[in-house]
C-alpha positions as CSV (number, residue, x, y, z in Angstrom):
1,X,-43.9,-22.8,-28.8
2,X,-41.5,-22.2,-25.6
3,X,-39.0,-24.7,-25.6
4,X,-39.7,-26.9,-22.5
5,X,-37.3,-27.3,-19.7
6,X,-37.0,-30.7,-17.8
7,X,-34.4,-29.5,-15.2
8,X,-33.3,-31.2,-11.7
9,X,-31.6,-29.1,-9.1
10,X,-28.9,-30.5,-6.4
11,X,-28.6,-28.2,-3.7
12,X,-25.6,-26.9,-2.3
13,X,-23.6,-24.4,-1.2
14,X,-23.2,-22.1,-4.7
15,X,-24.6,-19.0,-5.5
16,X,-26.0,-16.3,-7.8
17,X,-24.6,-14.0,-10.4
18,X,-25.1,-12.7,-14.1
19,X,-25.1,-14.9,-16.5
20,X,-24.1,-14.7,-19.9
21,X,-25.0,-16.9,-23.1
22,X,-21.6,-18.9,-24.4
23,X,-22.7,-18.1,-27.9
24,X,-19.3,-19.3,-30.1
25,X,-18.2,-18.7,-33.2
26,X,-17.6,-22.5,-33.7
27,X,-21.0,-24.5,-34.3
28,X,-23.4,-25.5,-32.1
29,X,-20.5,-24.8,-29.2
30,X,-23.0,-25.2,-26.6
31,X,-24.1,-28.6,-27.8
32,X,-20.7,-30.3,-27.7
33,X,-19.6,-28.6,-24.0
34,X,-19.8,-31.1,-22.1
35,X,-19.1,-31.3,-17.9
36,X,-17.2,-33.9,-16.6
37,X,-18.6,-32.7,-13.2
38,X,-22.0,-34.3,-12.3
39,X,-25.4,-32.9,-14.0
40,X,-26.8,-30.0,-11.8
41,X,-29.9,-29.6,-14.6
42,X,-30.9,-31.3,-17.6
43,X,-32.9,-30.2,-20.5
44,X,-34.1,-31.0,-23.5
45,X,-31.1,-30.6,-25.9
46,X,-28.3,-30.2,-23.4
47,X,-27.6,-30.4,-19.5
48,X,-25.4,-27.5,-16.8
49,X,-22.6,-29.4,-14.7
50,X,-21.1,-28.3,-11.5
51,X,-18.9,-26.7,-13.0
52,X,-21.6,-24.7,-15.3
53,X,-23.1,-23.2,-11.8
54,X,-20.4,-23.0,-9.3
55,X,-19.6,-19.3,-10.2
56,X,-23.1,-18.0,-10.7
57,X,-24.6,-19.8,-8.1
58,X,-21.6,-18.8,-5.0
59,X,-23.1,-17.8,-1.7
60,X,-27.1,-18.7,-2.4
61,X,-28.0,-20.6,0.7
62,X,-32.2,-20.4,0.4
63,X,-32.9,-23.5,-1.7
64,X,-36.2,-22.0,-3.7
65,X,-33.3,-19.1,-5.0
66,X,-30.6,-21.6,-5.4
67,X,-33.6,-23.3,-7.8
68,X,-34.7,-20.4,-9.3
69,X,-31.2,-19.6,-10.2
70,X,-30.5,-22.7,-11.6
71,X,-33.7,-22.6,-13.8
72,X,-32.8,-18.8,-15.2
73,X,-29.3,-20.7,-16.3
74,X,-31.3,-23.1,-18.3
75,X,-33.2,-20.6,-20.2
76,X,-30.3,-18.9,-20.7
77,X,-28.6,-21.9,-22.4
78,X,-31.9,-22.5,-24.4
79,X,-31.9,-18.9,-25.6
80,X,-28.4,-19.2,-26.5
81,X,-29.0,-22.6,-28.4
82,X,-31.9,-21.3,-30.3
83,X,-29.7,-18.2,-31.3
84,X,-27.0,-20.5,-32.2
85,X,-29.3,-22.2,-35.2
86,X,-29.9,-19.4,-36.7
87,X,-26.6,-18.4,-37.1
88,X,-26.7,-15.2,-35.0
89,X,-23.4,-16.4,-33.1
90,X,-21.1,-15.9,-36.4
91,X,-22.8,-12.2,-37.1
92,X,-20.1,-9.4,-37.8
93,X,-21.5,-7.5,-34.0
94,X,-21.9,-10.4,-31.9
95,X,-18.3,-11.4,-33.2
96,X,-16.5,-8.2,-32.5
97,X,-18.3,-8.5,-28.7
98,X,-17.1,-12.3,-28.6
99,X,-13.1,-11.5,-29.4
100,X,-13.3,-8.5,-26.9
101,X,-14.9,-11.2,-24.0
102,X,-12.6,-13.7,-25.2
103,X,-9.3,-11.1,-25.2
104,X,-10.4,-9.9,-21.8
105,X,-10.2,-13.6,-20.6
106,X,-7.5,-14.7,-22.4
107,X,-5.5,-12.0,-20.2
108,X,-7.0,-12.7,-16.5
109,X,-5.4,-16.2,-17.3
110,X,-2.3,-15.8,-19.1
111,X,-1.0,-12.5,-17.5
112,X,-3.4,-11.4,-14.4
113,X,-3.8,-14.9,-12.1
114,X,0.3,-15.8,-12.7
115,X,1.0,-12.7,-11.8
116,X,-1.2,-12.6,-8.4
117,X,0.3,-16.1,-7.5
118,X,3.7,-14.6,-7.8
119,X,2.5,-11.8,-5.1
120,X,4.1,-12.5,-1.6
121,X,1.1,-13.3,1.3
122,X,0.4,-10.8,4.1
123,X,2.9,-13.2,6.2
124,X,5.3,-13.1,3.7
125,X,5.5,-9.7,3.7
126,X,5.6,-9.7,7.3
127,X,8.2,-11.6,7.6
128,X,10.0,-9.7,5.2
129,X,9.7,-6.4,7.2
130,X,10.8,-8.0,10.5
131,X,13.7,-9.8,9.2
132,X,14.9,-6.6,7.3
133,X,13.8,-3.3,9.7
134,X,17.3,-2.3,10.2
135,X,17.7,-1.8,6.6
136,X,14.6,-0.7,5.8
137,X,13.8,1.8,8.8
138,X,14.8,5.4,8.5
139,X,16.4,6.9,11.4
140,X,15.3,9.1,13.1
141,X,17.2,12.9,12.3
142,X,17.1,16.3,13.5
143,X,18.3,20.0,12.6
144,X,19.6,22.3,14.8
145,X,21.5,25.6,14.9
146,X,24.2,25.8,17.5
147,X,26.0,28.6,19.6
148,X,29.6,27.0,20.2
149,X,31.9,28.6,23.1
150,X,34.9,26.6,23.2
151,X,37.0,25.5,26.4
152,X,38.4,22.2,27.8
153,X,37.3,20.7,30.9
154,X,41.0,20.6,31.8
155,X,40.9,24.3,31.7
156,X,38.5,25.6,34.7
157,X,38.9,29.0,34.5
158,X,38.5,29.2,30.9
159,X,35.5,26.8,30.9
160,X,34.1,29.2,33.7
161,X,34.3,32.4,31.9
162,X,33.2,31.0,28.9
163,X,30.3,29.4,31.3
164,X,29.5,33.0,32.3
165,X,29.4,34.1,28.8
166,X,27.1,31.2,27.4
167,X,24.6,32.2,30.0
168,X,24.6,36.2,29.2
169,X,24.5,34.8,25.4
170,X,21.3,32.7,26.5
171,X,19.5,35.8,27.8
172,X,20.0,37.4,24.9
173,X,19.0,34.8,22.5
174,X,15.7,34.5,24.9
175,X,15.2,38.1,24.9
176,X,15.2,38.3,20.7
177,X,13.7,34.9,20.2
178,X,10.5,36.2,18.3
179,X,13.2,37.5,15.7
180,X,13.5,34.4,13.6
181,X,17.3,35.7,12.7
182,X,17.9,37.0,16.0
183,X,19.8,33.7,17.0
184,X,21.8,33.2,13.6
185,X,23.4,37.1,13.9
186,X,24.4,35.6,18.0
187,X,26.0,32.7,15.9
188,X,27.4,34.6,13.0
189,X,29.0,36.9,15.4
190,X,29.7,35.2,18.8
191,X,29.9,31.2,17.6
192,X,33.7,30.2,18.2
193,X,32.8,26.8,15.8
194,X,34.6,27.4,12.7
195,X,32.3,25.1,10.4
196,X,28.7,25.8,11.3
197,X,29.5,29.7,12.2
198,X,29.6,30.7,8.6
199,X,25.6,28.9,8.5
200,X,24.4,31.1,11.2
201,X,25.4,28.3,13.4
202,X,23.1,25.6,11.7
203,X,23.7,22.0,10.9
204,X,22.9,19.7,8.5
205,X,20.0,17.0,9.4
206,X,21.8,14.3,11.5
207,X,20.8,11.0,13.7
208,X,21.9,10.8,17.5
209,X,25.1,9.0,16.7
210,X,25.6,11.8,13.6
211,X,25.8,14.9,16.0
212,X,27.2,12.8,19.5
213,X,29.8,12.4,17.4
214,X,30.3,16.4,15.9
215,X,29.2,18.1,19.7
216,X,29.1,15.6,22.1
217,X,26.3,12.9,23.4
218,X,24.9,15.3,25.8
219,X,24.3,18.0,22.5
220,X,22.4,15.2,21.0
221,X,20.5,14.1,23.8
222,X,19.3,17.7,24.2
223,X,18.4,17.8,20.8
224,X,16.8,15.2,20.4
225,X,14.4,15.9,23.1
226,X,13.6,19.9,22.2
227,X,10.4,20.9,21.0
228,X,10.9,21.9,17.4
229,X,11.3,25.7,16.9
230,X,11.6,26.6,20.5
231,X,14.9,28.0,21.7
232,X,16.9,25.2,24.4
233,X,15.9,26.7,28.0
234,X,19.5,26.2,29.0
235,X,23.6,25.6,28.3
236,X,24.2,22.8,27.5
237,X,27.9,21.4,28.5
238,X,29.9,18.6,26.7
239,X,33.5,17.7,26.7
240,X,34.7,20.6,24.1
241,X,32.8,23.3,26.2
């Protein structure tokens, strides 16, 4: 005989998902559960709370599914009953499958949901950012290699010879630029700064402020604003030469 369900649905705004049996290894578990939330359904034996179809029953919003639903939950307390008086709840396999479910839960709650509540928000974080993008932000840096020819703006007619030669050196370096060590032999051979000359004239990444302060603000601006790889279309003059 099929077990006869007496069941009375309240309708509202919960919805439908899988449901499985709470088989226990205690007895008759599902007997003794008991909702403090009002009855959704009663049957013959038992009755689902709330609380017993919030989850499974999230998001349903035609009422003959949201009924349906509810009915399916029934039989699958019924079922679950029946299997609990024969004693199939406290077999060796349904055991092993119940400490696995009840392991899995046990860590959602004690380790997973504290640790998502301890997670900043998405203002948090935003917050965070703006309040610490000096630190945080990188700046930006570039690498160059150099050609130095050295004379003082107090010296004009040493600055203007050495003017003349940075200009013949430019040709040059124009002439061999598809030689991608055409410019460090110039700099090897022709570069009057002692510390990069040894490098083939290059520098070490370095921000704006890094190489203002080693050649000069109008070096860095130049820089700064060269296309990457590409030889600087002119001589460029600061304070040292």
């Amino acid at each position: 005989m099929k077990p006869s369900i007496k069941a009375f649905v309240v309708l509202g705004s919960l919805g439908v998902a899988f449901v499985l049996g709470r088989a226990s290894v205690s007895a008759r578990l599902l007997s003794r559960a008991a909702s403090g939330t009002p009855r959704i359904a009663s049957f013959s034996g038992g009755a689902l709370g709330v609380d017993d179809v919030r989850g499974p029953l999230g998001g349903v919003a035609d009422p003959a599914h949201r009924h349906a639903a509810v009915e399916q939950l029934v039989r699958v307390r019924l079922l679950a009953q029946a299997a609990e008086a024969e004693g199939l709840h406290v077999t060796p396999e349904f055991l092993r499958r119940y400490s696995e479910e009840l392991a899995r839960v046990y860590m959602e709650k004690a380790f997973e949901e504290p640790f998502q509540k301890k997670l900043p928000t998405e203002a948090e974080l935003k917050k965070f950012f703006e309040e610490n993008q000096a630190k945080l932000a990188r700046p930006e840096r570039v690498r160059i290699a150099h050609l130095a020819l050295l004379a003082p703006r107090s010296d004009a007619e040493a600055r203007a010879r050495k003017a003349a030669d940075a200009q013949k050196l430019l040709q040059e370096a124009r002439r061999t630029a598809k030689d991608d060590y055409a410019f460090g032999r110039l700099a090897l051979t022709r570069s009057e700064d002692p510390r990069s000359r040894p490098a083939a004239g290059e520098l070490p990444f370095a921000t704006r402020e890094e190489l203002a302060t080693r050649l000069g603000p109008e070096a860095a601006e130049v820089a700064f604003e060269a296309t990457p790889g590409r030889i600087v279309e002119r001589v460029v003059e600061t304070e040292k030469g």
